[in-house]
Each structure stands twice: as structure tokens, then as C-alpha cells.
C-alpha positions as semicolon CSV with decimal commas, in nm:
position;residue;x (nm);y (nm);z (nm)
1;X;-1,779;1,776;-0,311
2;X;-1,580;1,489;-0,259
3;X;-1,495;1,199;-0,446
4;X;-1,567;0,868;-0,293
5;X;-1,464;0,437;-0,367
6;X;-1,779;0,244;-0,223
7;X;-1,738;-0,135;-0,162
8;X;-2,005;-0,377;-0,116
9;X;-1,949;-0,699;0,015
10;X;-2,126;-1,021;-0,137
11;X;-2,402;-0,988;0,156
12;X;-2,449;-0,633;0,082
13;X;-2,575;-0,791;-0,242
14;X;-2,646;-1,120;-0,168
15;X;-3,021;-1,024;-0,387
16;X;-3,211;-0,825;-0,575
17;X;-3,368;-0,643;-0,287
18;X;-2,997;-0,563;-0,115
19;X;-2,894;-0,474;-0,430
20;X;-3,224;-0,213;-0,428
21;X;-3,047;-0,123;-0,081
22;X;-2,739;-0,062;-0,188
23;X;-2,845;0,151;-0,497
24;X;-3,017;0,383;-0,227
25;X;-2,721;0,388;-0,081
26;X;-2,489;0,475;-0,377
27;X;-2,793;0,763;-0,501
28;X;-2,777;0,915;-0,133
29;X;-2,374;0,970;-0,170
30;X;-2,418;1,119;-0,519
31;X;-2,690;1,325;-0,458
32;X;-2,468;1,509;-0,221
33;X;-2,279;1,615;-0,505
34;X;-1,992;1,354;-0,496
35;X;-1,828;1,181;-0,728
36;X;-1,886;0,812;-0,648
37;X;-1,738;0,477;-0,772
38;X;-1,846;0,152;-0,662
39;X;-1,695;-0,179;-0,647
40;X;-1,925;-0,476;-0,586
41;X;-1,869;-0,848;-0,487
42;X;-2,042;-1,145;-0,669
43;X;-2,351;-1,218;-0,508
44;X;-2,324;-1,412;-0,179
45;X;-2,239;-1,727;-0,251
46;X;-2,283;-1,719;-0,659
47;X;-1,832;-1,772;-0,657
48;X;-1,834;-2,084;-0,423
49;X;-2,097;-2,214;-0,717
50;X;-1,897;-2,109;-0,985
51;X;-1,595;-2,256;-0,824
52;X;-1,763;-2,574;-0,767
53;X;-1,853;-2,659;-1,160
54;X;-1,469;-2,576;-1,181
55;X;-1,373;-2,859;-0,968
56;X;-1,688;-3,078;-1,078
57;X;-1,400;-3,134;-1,395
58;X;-1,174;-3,307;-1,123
59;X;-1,335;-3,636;-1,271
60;X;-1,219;-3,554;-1,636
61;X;-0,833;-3,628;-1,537
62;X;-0,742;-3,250;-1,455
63;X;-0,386;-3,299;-1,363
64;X;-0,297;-3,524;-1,725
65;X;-0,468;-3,221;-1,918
66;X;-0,323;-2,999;-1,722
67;X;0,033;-3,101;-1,791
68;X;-0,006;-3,090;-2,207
69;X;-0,145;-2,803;-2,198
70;X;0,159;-2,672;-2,050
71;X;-0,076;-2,563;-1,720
72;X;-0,318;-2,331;-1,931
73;X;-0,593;-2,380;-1,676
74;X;-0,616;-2,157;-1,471
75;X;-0,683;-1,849;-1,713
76;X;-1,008;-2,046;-1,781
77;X;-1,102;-2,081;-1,406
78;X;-1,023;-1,701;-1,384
79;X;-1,304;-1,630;-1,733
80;X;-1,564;-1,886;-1,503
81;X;-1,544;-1,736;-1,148
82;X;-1,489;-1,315;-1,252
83;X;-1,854;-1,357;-1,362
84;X;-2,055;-1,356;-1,074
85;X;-1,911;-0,976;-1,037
86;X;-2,006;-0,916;-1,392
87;X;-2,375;-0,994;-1,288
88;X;-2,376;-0,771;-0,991
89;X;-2,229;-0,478;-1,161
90;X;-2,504;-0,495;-1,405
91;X;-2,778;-0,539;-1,219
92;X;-2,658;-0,236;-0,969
93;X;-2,624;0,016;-1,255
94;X;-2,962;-0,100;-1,407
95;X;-3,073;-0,010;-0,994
96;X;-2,931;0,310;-0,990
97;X;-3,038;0,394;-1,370
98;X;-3,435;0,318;-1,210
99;X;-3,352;0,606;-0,993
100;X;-3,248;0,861;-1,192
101;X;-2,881;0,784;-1,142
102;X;-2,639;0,843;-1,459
103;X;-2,424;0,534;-1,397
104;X;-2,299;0,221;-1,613
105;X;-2,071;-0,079;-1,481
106;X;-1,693;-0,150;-1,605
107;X;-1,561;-0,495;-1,600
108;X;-1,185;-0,499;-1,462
109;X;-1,036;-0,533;-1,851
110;X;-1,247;-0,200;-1,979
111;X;-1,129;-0,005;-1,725
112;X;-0,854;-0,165;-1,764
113;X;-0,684;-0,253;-1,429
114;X;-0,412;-0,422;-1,479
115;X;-0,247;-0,778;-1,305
116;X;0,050;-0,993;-1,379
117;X;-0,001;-1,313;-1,465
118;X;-0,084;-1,519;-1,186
119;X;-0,416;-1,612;-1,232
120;X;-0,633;-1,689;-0,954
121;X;-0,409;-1,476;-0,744
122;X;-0,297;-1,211;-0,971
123;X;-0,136;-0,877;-0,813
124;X;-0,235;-0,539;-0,969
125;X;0,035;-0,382;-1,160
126;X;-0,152;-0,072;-1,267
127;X;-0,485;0,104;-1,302
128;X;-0,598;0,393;-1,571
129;X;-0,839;0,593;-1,499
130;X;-0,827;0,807;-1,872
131;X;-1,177;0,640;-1,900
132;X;-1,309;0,683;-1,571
133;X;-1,220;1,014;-1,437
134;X;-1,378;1,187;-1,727
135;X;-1,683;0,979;-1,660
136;X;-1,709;1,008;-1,315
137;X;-1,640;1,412;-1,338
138;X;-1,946;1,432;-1,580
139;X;-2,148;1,276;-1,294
140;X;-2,153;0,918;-1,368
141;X;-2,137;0,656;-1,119
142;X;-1,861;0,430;-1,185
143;X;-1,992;0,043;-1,120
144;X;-1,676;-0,160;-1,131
145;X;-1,700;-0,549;-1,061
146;X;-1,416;-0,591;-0,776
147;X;-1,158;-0,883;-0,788
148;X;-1,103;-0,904;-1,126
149;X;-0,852;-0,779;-1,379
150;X;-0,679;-0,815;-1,700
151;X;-0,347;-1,010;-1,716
152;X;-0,061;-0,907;-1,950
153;X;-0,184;-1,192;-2,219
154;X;-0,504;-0,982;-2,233
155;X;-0,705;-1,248;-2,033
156;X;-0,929;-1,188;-1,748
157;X;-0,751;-1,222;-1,381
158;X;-0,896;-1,243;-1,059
159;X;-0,695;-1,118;-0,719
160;X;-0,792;-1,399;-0,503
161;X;-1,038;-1,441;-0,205
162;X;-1,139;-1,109;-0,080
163;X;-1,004;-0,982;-0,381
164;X;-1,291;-0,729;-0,399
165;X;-1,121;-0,501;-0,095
166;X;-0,766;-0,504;-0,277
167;X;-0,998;-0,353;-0,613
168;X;-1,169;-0,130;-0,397
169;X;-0,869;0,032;-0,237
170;X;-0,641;0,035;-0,532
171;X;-0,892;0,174;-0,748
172;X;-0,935;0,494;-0,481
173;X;-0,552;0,513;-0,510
174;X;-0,592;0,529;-0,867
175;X;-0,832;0,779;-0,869
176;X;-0,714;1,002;-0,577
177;X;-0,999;0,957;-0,369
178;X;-1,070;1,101;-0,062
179;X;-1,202;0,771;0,136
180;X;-1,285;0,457;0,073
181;X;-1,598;0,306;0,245
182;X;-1,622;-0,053;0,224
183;X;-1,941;-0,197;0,333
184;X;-2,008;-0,548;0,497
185;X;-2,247;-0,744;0,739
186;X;-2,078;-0,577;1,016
187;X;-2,075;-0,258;1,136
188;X;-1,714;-0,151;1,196
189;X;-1,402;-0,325;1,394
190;X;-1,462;-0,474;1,729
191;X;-1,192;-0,536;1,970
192;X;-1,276;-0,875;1,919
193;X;-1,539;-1,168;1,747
194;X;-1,860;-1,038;1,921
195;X;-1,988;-1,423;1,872
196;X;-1,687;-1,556;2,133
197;X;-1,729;-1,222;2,335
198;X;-2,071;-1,010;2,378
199;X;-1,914;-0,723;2,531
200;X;-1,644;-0,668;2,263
201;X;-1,677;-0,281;2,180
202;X;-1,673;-0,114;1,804
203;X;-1,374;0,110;1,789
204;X;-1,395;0,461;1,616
205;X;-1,071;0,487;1,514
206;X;-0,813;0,217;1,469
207;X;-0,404;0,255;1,313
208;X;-0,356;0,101;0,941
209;X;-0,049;-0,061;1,162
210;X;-0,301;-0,246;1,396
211;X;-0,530;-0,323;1,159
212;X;-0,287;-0,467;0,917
213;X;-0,161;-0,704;1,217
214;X;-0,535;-0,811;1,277
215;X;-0,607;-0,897;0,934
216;X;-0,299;-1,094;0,913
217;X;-0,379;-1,275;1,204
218;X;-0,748;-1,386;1,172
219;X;-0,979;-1,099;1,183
220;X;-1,184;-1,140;0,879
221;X;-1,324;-0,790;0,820
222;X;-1,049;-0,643;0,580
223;X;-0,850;-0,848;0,368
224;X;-0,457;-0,776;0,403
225;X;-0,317;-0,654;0,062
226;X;-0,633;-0,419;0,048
227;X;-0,493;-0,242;0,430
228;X;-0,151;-0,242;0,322
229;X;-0,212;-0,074;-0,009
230;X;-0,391;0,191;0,180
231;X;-0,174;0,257;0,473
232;X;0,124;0,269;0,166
233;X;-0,070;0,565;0,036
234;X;-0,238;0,724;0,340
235;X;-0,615;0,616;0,204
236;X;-0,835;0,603;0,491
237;X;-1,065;0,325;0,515
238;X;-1,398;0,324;0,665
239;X;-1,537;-0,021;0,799
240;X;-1,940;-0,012;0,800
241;X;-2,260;-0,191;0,739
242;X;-2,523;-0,179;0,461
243;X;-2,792;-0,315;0,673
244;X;-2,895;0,004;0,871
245;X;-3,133;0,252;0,732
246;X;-3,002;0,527;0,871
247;X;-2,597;0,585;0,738
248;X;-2,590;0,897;0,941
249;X;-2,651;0,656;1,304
250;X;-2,348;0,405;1,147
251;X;-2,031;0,618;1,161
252;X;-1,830;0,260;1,129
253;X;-1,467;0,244;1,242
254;X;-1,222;0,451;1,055
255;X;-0,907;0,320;0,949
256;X;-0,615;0,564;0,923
257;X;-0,236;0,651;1,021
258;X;-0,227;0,660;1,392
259;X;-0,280;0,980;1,664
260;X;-0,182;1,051;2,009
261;X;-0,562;0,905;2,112
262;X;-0,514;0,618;1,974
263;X;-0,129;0,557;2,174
264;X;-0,317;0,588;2,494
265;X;-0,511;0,280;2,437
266;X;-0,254;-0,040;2,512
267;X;-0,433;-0,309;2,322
268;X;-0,664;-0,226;2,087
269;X;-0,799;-0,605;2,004
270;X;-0,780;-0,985;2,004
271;X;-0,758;-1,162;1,750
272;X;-0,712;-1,579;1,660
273;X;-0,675;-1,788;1,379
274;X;-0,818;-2,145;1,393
275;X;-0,624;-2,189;1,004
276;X;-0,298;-2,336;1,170
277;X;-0,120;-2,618;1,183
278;X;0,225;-2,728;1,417
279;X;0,505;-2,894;1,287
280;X;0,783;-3,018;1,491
281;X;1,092;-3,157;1,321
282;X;1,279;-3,351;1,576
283;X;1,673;-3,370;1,645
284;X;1,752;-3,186;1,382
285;X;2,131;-3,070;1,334
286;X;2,217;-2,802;1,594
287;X;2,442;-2,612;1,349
288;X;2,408;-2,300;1,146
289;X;2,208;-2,320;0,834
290;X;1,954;-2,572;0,923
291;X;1,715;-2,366;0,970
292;X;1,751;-2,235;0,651
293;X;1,739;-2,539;0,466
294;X;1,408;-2,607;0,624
295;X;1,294;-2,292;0,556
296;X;1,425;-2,278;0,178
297;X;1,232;-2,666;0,156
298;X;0,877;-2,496;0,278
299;X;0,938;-2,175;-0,010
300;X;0,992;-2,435;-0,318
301;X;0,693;-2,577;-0,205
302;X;0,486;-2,275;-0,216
303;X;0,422;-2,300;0,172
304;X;0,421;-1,991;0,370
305;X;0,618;-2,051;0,746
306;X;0,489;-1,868;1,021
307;X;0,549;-1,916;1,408
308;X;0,923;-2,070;1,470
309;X;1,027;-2,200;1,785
310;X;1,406;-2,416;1,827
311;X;1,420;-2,609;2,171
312;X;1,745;-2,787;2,261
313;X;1,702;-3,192;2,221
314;X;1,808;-3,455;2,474
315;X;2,027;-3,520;2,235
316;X;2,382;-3,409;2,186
317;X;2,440;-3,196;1,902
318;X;2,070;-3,179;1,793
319;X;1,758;-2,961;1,817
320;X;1,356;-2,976;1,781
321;X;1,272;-2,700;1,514
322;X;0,875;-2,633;1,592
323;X;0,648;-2,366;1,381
324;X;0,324;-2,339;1,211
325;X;0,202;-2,329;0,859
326;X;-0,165;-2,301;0,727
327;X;-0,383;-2,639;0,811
328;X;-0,436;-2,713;0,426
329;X;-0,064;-2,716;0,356
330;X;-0,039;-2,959;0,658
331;X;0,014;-3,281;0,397
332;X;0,184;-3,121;0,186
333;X;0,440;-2,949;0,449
334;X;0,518;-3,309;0,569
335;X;0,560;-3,453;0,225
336;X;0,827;-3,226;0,101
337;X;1,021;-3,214;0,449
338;X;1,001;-3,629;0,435
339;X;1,148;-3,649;0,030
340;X;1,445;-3,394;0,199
341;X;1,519;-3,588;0,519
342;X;1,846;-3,708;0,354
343;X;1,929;-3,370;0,268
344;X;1,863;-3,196;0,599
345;X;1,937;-3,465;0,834
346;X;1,667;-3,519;1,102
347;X;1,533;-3,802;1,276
348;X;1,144;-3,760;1,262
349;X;0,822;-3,539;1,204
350;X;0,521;-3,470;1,454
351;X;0,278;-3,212;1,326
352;X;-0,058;-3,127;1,538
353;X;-0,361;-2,924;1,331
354;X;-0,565;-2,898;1,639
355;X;-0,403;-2,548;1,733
356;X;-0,485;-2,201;1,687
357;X;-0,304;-1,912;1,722
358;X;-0,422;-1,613;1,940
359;X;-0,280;-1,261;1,932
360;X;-0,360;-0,937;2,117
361;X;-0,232;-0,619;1,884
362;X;-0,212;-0,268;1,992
363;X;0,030;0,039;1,914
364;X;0,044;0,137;2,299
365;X;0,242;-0,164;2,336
366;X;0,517;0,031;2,200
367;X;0,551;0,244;2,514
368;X;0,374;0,067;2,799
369;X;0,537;-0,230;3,024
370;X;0,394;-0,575;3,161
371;X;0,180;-0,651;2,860
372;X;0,312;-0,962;2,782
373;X;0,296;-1,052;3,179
374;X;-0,094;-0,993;3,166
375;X;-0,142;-1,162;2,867
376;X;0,063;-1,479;3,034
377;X;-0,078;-1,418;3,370
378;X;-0,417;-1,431;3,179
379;X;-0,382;-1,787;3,057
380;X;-0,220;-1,935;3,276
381;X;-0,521;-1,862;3,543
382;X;-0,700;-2,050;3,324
383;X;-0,457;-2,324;3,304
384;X;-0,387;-2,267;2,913
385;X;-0,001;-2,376;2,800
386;X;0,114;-2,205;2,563
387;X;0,335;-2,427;2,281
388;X;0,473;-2,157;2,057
389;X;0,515;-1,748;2,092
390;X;0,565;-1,499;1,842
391;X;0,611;-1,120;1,920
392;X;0,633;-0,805;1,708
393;X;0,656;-0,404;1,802
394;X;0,302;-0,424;1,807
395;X;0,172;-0,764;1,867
396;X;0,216;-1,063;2,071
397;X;0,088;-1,420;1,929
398;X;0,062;-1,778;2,128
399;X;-0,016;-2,116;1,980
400;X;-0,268;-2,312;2,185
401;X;-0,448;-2,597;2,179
402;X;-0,717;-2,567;1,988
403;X;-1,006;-2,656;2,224
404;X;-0,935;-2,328;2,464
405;X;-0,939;-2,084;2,188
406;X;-1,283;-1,910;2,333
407;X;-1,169;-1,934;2,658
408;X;-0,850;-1,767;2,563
409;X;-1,006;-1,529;2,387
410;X;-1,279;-1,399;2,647
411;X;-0,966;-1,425;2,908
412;X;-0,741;-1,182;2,736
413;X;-1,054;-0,969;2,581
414;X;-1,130;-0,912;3,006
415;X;-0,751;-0,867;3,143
416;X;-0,643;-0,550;2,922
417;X;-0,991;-0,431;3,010
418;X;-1,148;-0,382;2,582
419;X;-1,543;-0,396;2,707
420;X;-1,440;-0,037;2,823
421;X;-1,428;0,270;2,621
């Protein structure tokens, strides 16, 4: 007997007869004799709704109520959009009740799990599980709505986008778990987006270290907090898909620490973000600190910095400063650098948002040689310049203009050879 988190995505239970699917699902794992809990997304599409009538209340001068309220908003937004997972819980114990299934559904403050008090994008602090392990070990299936929580004012939180994955994993955590399975439209990790390349190849296995750089850098299948938290407690994750009817002929991709197998391969996938945006300050002050001044302007705005480049100006005693930051803090990157100017001393601001930012990732890269010369040789067959370049232990990432991001993508997918098993 094991004991087992199962995740389903909002297509998994985008309506009523996926949710039928899904209860199969869930009844087949606990009629093996596990112990199962399940965490399920809103219904596909049911929080971009619920988020709209939120922002249907732009009209009704937001920002003036906003600021006498002393910015008690956004607890309210967080009460509108956790209910679509409220729904689906419901609706999947009432499933698995109709097939003989003991089970009942948890909202995030019963359980409770617990956030601090950023709502909208709260962080889970803690979870107990005095309710649910008793539960669970007296055979009841645990149906807990994902991406939602309780704040320490004792109002409902919600984790953010893909905050469903994060619930999932931290909940197995909680519980001590032997796997987590979280289920989607796809059916594992592919070396790359099988819509750019055809041939890309579902791996079996893949490092929490390579998937975590993935994730980060535009592969949509797990969200990052939810990998982390795993690889921080050695969970392993399986990737897989809820629409097969036969679980046994979908073994997914399972994420775990990393084996000798898996050092052998060089590159294990390629992966681009389209989400990106280039900023170039030019002739700023070529002297320590400016960099940090920029930097410390982009944190008090909230705006995370990614990709940094510094290129000598024409100039005497100056510099460009280049790097990227995500396309919908493009505006408001440019505002706060432009209200600073005084303070930082620099003589203009050119930004670009058609880029995107590919990346190949792979742990081998750790021990082999010339990767970065076929990733460059790659490219530049193909006449694609390359504007900014970011590396890690484990990853290499270009900036490119945005219009050759398939062909980039096929190109590199082909050079390290990932159609091949």
C-alpha cells in the first residue's frame, strides 16, 4: 500500500464528463489499496471568468477605493477566484461517492494549509494534516481544492497561477507521501514544444535540477515553486495525462534527484520564453555601483531582472547596461528607470519586446565540452544573432529576435541530436 497526492489540471476537469474520468481514475488508485489525496484545479477556464468580473470593477474607480481602504482588495479577489476550486472539489467527491468511493472535499482553510499574507500570491507557511491523515488512513479520499489557502487574518489566500502544482506537492510533503502524480493534457516532458518540433521525444526520467531550469525558463508543464519544493524534499514527481484509458500504457516522465543514466545524456531539452522584454540603458557611468543602483531601482518596483549584459560605450568613461525583464513590466521598467535618471546618471533608454529567450538545459553539461560551440555553431548556420547570453552549471540561454524563435528552436532541438533516444 502506498500513499499517493493526485493532481488534476483544469483540462483534466474542464466538465462533468472529465470529471467522471478523473473519478475513475482516483477509484482505480484506491482500489489498489492506497491511500489517495487529490488536488483539483478550477474547471478550465471557470478562474479567467472569475477574474474577469474582478476587473469588470475597473470602471467603479478601483485605485481611489483602493487607497481608503488602506489596499484591502485583494483579500476579496482571493474569496472570488478560490471558488472555481471549491466547485470542482465538490463535484469530484460527489463522482467518487457514485462509485462507491468513501471520499469528501476540504477547502484549503479546513484543512487548514496555511499562507502569509500576500494575497493573490500567497506562499505556504505550513500544512496540518491532524485532520487528514486520520481520514485518509480510515480509507477516505482526501479531495482538496488546489491553490488556495488561509492567510494569517483567517481569510482565504490563493498561491498564484499554477498555484494548484505548489498545493499538490506541498500537501504530499505534508503528508509524507510516496509520489506525487500530477495530471495534465500532456503526457509527460518532451525535450521540447512538440507543436514547434514533431520529433521532440517524451523523456522517462528527467533531474528535479533540469526540470527546475525548464520551468523557469518557459516550459509550461510544472510550475516552479511546486519543482523546487519537491526536489527540497526528495518528492518525486510524475508528469502524465488524464486523457488515455489505459494508465498502465502512460508511464509519464518521472521527475526525481538525478542518476548516472541520466549524466550520459548532454542536453536533455530546449526550452524558450516568448514573455521577455530588452532594455538597454545607454552610457551609463562606467564605475562601480551602477549596476547596483539599477538593479536596486527594478526591486522597489517589484520588477524581477533577468539576462544582464554591460558593453563598453563609444564614450569615455561610460557603458550600455542591456538585460531583460518580463514584457508586462516593460512600461513600467522604463517609468521608474526615467523618474531615477538624475539619480543614476545615464543618457537614454531603448527597450525592444520583440525578443525571446531560448535555452538548452541538461546536467551532462557539467562534464562534457563544446556545448556552447554547437549551440552557437547551430544559430549562426541559420544566420540567428544572438543579443544577450546567460549561462549556468546546467544551462545556457540566448536572447533573439523574436521572429526566429521556431527556427531556433528546431535548430538546436536537431544539433545535440534530442529526436534520439
Amino acid at each position: 500500500m502506498a500513499r499517493i497526492v493526485m493532481k488534476f489540471g483544469g483540462t483534466s476537469v474542464a466538465d462533468l464528463e472529465r470529471i467522471r474520468r478523473v473519478a475513475d481514475l482516483v477509484a482505480s488508485e484506491a482500489g489498489d489499496g492506497n491511500e489517495v489525496a487529490v488536488v483539483v484545479s478550477a474547471m478550465s477556464g471557470e478562474t479567467n471568468r472569475l477574474v474577469a468580473l474582478v476587473d469588470a470593477l475597473d470602471s467603479d474607480k478601483i485605485a481611489e477605493q483602493t487607497n481608503s481602504l488602506g489596499g484591502a482588495i485583494d483579500d476579496e479577489y482571493d474569496a472570488i477566484v478560490a471558488s472555481g476550486e471549491q466547485v470542482t472539489s465538490g463535484l469530484l467527491a460527489i463522482a467518487l461517492r457514485r462509485r462507491g468511493v468513501k471520499a469528501r472535499s476540504w477547502l484549503g482553510w479546513q484543512i487548514p494549509l496555511r499562507t502569509d499574507s500576500a494575497h493573490s500570491k500567497a506562499r505556504i507557511e505550513s500544512i496540518d494534516d491532524d485532520q487528514l491523515d486520520p481520514s485518509m488512513k480510515a480509507g477516505n479520499v482526501a479531495v482538496v481544492a488546489g491553490f488556495q489557502g488561509m492567510a494569517k487574518s483567517g481569510r482565504i489566500s490563493t498561491l498564484g497561477r499554477g498555484g494548484s502544482d505548489t498545493s499538490a506537492v506541498a500537501l504530499a510533503v505534508a503528508l509524507k507521501a510516496d509520489r506525487c502524480d500530477i495530471y495534465t493534457d500532456v503526457d509527460g516532458i518532451y525535450t521540447t514544444d512538440p507543436r514547434i518540433v514533431p520529433e521532440a521525444r517524451r523523456l522517462n526520467r528527467i533531474a528535479f535540477e533540469e526540470m527546475l531550469e525548464l520551468a523557469s525558463l518557459g516550459a509550461k508543464v510544472l510550475q516552479v515553486r511546486s519543482v523546487e519544493l519537491a526536489m527540497n524534499n526528495n518528492l518525486p514527481i510524475r508528469v502524465l495525462t488524464s486523457f488515455v484509458e489505459n494508465g498502465a500504457a502512460n508511464p509519464g516522465t518521472l521527475v526525481c534527484h538525478e542518476d548516472e543514466n541520466m549524466e550520459e545524456r548532454v542536453v536533455s531539452g530546449v526550452a524558450y520564453s516568448r514573455d521577455e522584454a530588452q532594455i538597454t540603458i545607454l552610457r551609463l557611468q562606467d564605475k562601480p555601483g551602477m549596476v547596483a543602483k539599477v538593479c536596486k531601482v527594478m526591486s522597489d518596483a517589484n520588477i524581477i531582472v533577468d539576462m544582464i549584459v554591460q558593453s563598453i560605450s563609444r564614450s569615455d568613461n561610460a557603458a550600455n547596461l542591456t538585460f531583460t525583464v518580463g514584457k508586462r513590466d516593460l512600461d513600467k521598467a522604463q517609468a521608474a528607470l526615467e523618474a531615477a535618471k538624475t539619480e543614476i546618471g545615464f543618457e537614454g533608454i531603448k527597450s525592444d519586446p520583440n525578443v525571446t529567450k531560448v535555452s538548452i538545459v541538461g546536467i551532462g553539461m557539467r562534464s562534457h565540452t563544446g556545448v556552447a560551440q554547437t549551440m552557437f555553431e547551430a544559430l549562426a548556420e541559420r544566420n540567428i544573432n544572438v543579443e544577450v547570453i546567460a549561462t549556468s552549471e546546467i544551462k545556457i540561454s540566448v536572447l533573439i529576435n523574436a521572429e526566429y524563435t521556431e527556427l531556433a528552436v528546431r535548430a538546436l532541438h536537431s544539433a545535440f541530436n534530442l529526436a534520439v533516444a
